[in-house]
C-alpha positions as CSV (number, residue, x, y, z in Angstrom):
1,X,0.0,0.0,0.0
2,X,1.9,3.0,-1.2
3,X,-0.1,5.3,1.9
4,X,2.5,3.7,4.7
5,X,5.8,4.2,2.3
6,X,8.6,5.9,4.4
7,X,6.3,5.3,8.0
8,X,7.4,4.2,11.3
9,X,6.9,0.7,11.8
10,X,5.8,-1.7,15.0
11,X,9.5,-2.1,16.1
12,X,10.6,2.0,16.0
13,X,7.7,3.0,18.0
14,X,8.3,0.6,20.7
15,X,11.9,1.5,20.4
16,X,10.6,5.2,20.9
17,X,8.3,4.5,23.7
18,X,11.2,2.3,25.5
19,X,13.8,5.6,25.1
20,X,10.4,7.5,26.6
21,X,10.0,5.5,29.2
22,X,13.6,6.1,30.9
23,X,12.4,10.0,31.2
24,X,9.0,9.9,32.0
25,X,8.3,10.8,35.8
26,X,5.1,8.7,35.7
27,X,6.7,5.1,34.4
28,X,5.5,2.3,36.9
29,X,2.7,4.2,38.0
30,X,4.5,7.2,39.3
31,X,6.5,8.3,42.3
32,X,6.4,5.0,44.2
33,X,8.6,3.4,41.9
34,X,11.4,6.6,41.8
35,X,14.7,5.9,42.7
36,X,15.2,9.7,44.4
37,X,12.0,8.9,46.4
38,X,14.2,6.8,49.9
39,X,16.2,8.9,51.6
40,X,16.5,12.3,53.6
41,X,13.6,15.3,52.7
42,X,13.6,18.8,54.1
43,X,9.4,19.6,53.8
44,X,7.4,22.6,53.3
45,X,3.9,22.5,55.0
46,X,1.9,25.8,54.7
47,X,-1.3,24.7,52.7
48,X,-2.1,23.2,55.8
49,X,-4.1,24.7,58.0
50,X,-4.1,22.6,61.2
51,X,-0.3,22.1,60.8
52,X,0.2,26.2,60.5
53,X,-2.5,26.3,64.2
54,X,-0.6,23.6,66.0
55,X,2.6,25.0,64.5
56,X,4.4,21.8,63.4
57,X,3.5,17.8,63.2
58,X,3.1,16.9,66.2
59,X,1.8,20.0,67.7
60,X,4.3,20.8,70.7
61,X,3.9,25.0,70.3
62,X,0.4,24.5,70.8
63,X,0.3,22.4,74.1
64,X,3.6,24.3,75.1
65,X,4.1,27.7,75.4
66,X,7.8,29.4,74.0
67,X,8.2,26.5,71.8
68,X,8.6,26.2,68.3
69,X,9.3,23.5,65.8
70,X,10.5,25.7,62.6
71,X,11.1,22.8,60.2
72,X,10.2,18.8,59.4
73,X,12.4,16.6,58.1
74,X,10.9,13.2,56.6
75,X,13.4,10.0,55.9
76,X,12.0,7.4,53.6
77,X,12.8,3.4,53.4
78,X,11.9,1.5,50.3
79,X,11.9,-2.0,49.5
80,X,10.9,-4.5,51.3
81,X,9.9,-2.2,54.9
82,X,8.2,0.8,53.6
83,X,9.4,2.9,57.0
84,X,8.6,6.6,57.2
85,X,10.3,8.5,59.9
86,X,9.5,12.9,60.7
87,X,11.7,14.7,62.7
88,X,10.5,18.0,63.8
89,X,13.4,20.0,65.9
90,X,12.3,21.4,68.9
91,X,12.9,24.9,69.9
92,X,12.4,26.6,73.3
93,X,13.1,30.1,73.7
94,X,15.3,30.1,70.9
95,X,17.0,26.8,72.4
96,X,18.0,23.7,70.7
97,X,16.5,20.6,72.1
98,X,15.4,17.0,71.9
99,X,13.8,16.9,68.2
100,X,10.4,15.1,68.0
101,X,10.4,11.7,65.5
102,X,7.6,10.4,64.4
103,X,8.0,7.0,63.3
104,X,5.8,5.3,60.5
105,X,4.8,2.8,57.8
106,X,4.1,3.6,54.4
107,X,1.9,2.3,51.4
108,X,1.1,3.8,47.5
109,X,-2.3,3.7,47.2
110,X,-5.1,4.2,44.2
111,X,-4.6,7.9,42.9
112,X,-0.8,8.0,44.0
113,X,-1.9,9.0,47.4
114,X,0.6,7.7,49.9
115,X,-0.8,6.5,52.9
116,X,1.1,7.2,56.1
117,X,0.2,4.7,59.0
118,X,2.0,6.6,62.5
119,X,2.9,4.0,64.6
120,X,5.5,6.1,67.3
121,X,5.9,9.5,68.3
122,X,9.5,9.7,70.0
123,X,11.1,12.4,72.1
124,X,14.4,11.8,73.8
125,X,13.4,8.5,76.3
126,X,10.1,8.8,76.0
127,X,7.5,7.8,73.4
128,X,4.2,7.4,72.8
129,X,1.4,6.3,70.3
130,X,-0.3,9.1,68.1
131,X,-3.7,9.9,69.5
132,X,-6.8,7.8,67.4
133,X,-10.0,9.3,68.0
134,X,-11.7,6.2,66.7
135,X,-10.7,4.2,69.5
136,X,-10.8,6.4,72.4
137,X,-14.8,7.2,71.1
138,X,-13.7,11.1,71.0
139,X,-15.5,13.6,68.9
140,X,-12.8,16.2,68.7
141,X,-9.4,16.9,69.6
142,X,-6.0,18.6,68.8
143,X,-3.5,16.4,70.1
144,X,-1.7,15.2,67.3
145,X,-4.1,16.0,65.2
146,X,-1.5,16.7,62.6
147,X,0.0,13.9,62.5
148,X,-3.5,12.5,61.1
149,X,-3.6,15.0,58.6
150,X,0.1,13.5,56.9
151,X,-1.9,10.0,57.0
152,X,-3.2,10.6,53.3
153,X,-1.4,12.9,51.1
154,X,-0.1,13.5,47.6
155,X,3.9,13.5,47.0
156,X,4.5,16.4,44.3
């Protein structure tokens, strides 16, 4: 048929779509599957608003006055344990101290939400589990309140 002289044929375009591939951010289904995704991240959290009222993760400048935790940090592990540690340094009056970790699990999840299952919050000897509404039968409450709010998000 003299319409498909000097077209691509089957094996270019998959040669194409292979070279593609290599470059495209979504290949595998997205950022689950990126190899810059495990390790250290410095994150910025201003769109939301119950982490700007409690004034971090965890929440320590709201239950403590003339404290401040000014940045989070977030470490990811891949493979076969999908751990998710935060780590919010802790300021008081001005003063470094003991940072707050939050310790976690993590899972992709339909719509490349990543699903953030807090199973620790840690600071200096002592720890604790993040508050669950659901099982305590409360309505309403702050304490680490945003902590829940990391629990579904979307990595961009």
């Amino acid at each position: 048929d003299s319409s498909l002289e000097g077209s691509v044929g089957a094996e270019e375009v998959l040669d194409l779509v292979a070279d593609l591939e290599a470059v495209d951010p979504s290949y595998d289904d997205g950022w689950m599957y990126s190899p810059h995704l495990e390790g250290a991240w410095r994150l910025l959290y201003s769109s939301s608003p119950t982490m700007r009222r409690n004034g971090g993760l965890v929440g320590f400048p709201l239950m403590k006055s003339g404290v401040q935790t000014p940045e989070l940090f977030m470490s990811i592990q891949t493979g076969r344990v999908q751990a998710v540690t935060f780590e919010e340094p802790v300021l008081t009056e001005g003063v470094e101290g003991e940072p707050v970790l939050v310790e976690a699990t993590w899972k992709a999840m339909p719509n490349d939400v990543m699903q953030i299952s807090p199973r620790r919050i840690v600071r200096g000897d002592a720890s604790w589990e993040p508050a669950n509404s659901q099982l305590r039968g409360e309505v309403d409450f702050d304490q680490d309140k945003a902590v829940r709010v990391m629990s579904a998000c979307r990595p961009i």
